[in-house]
Every structure is written in C-alpha cells, then in structure tokens.
Backbone bond lengths (Angstrom), bond angles and torsions (degrees), N, CA, C in turn:
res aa  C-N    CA-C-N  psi(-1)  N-CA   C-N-CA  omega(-1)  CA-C   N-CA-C  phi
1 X - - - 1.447 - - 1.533 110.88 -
2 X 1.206 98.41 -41.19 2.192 108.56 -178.63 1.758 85.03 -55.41
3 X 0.984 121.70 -54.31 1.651 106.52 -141.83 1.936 104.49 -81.48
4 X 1.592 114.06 -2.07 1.225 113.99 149.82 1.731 111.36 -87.09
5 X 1.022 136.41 -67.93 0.977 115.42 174.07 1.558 154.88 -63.50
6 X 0.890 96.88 -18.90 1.445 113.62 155.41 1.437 120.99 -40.96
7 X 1.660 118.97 -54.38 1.505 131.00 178.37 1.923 99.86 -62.11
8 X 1.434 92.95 -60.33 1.820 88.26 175.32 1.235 116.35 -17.59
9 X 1.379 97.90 -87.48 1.284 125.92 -175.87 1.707 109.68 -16.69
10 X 1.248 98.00 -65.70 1.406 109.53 -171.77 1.824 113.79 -53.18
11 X 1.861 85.19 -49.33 1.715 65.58 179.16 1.205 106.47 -86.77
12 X 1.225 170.72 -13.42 1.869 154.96 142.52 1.436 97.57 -18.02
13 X 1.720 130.00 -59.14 1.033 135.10 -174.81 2.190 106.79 -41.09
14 X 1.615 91.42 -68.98 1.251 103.60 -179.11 1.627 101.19 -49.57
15 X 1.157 119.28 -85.55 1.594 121.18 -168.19 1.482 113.77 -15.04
16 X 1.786 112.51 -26.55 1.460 108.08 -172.65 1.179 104.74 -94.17
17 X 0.942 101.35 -37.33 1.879 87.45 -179.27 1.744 105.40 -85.32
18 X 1.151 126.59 3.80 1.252 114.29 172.36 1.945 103.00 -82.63
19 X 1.043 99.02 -24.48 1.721 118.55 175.94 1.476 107.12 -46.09
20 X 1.715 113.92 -30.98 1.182 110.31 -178.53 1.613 125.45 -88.06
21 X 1.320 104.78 -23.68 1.664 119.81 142.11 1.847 127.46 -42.31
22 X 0.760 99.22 -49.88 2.198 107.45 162.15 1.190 111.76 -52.26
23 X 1.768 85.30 -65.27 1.809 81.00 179.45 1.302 124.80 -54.91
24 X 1.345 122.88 -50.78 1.621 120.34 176.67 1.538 105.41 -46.56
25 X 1.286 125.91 -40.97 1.280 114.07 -154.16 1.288 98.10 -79.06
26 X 1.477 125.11 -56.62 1.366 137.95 156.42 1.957 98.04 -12.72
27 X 1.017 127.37 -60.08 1.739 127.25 -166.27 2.010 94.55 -62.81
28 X 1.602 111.50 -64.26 1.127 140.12 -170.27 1.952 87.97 -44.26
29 X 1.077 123.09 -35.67 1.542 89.56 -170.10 1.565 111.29 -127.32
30 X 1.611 115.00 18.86 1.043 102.81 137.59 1.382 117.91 -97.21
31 X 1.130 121.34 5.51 1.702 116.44 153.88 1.489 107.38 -61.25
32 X 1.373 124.17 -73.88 1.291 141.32 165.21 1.916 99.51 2.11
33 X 1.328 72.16 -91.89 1.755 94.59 -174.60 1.975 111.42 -45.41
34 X 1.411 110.28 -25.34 1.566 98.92 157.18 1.290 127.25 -59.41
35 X 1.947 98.38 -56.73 1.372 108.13 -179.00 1.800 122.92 -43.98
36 X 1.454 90.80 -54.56 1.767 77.62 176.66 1.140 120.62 -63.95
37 X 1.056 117.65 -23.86 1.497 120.52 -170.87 1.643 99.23 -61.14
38 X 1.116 133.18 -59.65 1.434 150.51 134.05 1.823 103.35 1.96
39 X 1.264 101.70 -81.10 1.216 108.87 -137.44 1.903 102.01 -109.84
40 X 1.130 104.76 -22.16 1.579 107.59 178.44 1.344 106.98 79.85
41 X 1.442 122.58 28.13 1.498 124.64 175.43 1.675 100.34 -170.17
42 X 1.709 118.09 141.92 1.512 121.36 146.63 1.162 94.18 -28.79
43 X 1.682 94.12 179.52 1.545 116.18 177.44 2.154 90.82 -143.17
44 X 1.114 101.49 156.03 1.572 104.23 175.58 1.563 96.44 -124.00
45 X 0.914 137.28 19.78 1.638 146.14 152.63 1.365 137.44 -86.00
46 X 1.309 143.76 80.81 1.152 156.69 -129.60 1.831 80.09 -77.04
47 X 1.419 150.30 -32.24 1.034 152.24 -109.06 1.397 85.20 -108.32
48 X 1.763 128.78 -42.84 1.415 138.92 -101.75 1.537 84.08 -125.92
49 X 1.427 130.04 -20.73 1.129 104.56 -178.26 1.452 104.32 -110.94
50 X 1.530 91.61 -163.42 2.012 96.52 -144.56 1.545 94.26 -93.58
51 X 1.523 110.90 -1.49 1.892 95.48 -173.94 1.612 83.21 -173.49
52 X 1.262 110.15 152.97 1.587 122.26 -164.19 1.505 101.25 -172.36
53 X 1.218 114.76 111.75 1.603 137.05 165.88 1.944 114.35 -29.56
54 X 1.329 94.47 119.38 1.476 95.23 165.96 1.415 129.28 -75.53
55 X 1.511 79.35 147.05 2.086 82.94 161.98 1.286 125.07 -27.08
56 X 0.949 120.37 128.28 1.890 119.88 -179.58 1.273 91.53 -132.09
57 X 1.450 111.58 166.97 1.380 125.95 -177.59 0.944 120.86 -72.98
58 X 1.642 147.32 -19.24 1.038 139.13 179.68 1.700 104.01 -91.49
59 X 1.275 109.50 -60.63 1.758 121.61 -178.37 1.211 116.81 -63.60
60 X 1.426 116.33 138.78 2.004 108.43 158.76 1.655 108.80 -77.16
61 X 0.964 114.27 -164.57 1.480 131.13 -159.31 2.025 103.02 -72.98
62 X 1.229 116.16 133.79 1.538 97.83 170.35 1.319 137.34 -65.22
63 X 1.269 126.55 124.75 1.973 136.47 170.56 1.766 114.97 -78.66
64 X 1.293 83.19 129.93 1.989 85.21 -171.56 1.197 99.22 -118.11
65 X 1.340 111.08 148.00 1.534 118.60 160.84 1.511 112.24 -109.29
66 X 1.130 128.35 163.36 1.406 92.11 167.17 1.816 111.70 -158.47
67 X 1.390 122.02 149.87 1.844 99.04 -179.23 1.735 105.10 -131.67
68 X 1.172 113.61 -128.27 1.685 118.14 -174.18 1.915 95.38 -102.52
69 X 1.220 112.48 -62.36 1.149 115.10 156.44 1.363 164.85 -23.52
70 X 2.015 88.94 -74.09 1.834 109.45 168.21 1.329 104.68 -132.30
71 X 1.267 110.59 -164.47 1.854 120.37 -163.78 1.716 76.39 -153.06
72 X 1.498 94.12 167.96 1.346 106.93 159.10 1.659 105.25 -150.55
73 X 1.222 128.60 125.91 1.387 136.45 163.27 1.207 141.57 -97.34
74 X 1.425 121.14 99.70 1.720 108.56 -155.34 1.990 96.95 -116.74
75 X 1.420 91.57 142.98 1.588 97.61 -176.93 2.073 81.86 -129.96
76 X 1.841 93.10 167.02 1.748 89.12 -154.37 1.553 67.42 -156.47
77 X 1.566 112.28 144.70 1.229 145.52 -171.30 1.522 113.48 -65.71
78 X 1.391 129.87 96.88 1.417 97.66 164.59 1.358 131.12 -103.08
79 X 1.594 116.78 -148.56 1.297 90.93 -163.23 1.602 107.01 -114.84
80 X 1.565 135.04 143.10 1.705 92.36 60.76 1.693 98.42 -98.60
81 X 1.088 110.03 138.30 1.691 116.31 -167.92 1.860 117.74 -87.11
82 X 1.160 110.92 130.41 1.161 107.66 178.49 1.082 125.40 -68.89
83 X 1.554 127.99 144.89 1.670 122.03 -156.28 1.555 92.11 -92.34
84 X 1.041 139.67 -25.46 1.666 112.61 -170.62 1.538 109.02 -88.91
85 X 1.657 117.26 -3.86 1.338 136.83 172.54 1.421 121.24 -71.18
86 X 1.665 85.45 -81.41 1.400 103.31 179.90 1.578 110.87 97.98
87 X 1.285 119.71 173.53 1.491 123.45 158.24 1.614 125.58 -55.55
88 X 1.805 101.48 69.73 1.751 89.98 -154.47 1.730 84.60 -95.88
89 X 2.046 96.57 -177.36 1.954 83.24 -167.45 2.141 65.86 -131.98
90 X 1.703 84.74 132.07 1.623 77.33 146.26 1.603 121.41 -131.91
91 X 1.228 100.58 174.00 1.676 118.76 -160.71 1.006 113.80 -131.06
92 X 1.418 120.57 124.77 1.407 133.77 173.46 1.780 109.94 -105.50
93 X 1.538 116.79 130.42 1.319 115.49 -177.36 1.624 104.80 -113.76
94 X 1.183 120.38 92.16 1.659 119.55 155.77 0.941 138.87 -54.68
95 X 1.503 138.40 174.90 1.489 101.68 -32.81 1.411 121.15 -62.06
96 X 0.751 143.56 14.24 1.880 134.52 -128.00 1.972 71.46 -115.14
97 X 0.872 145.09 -19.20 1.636 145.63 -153.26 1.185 121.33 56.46
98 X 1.267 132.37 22.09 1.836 126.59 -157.18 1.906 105.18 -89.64
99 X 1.213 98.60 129.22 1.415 105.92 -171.69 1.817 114.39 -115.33
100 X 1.440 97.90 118.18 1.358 93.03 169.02 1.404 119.92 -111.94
101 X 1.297 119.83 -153.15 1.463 132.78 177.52 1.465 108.02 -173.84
102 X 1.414 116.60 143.24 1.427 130.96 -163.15 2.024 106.44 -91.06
103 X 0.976 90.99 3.73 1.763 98.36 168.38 0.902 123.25 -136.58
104 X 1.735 126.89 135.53 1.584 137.36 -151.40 1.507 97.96 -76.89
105 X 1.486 131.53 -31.06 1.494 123.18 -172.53 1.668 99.45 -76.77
106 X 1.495 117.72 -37.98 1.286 122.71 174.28 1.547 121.48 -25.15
107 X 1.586 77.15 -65.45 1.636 106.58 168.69 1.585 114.26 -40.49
108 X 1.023 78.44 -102.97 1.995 92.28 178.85 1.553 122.93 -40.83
109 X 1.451 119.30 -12.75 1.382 110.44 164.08 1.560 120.60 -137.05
110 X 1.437 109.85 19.30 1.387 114.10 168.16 1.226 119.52 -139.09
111 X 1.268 124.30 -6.40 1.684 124.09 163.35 0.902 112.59 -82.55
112 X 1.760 124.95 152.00 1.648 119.84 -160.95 1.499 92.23 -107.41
C-alpha cells in the first residue's frame, strides 16, 4: 500500500508548489500586457516591467525572452529538488499562455 501512496503523495506535494509557477506567470503577463500597451512591444527584461513575482521556495527568480509579438518566461526548479522531478525548467510562451516543462513526468503529471 506505502509504495502506492507514497508516489501520490509526492506528486499532490509537487503539483502545489508547481502552483507557484502559474501564479508568477499569471503576474509576468499582466505585466507583459501593460508593457506593450506602453510600449508597442514585449520586453525581455525582467527589470522593465512595473511588478514581477517573487522568489518562492520552490522556483528561482523568472528569465524572459522577449519580441514585438511573444515573450517567453522560464522559471527552473530549485532545490531541495524532488527525485521523480528533478531540476525541471518550465516555460510559459505569451500571449497565447502555452506552458511547458523540460521533463516528461513534469509533463504528464503537472501540466493542466
């Protein structure tokens, strides 16, 4: 019975703190969506917009790319890191919202 629940567990655990990844991105693009409004272009400068998500315990700080078009926002796992995870990085591509992650379990049990 432990060796089904146990994995659960872990990912419910993960899923919540991956929750804190949305949210940042969720902050990250209604910044976004000011800036152009502003400026008539993304920005790839975390510096440039008017409000930007803190450090949280699971994620490091957010990485932007950014063009006239789309943005890209990547937040990356830190530690202490979950072993069926790992150091995975996920990515949000704006506006369109599409979210990935650089690991297949990532995938399959934490993207909605």
């Amino acid at each position: 019975m432990a060796a089904i629940a146990v994995p659960q567990y872990f990912k419910v655990v993960e899923k919540g703190r991956f929750s804190e990844a949305t949210s940042c991105f969720s902050v990250i693009k209604g910044a976004q969506e000011r800036y152009l409004l502003k400026n008539n272009t993304y920005t790839a400068v975390v510096g440039d917009l008017d409000v930007t998500c803190a450090t949280g315990k699971a994620f490091g700080a957010p990485a932007l790319t950014g063009g006239t078009a789309t943005f890209t926002a990547t937040l990356t796992r830190i530690a202490p890191l979950p072993t069926t995870y790992g150091a995975y990085v996920v990515t949000y591509i704006g506006p369109a919202g599409t979210l990935g992650c650089s690991q297949a379990n990532c995938i399959t049990d934490l993207l909605p």
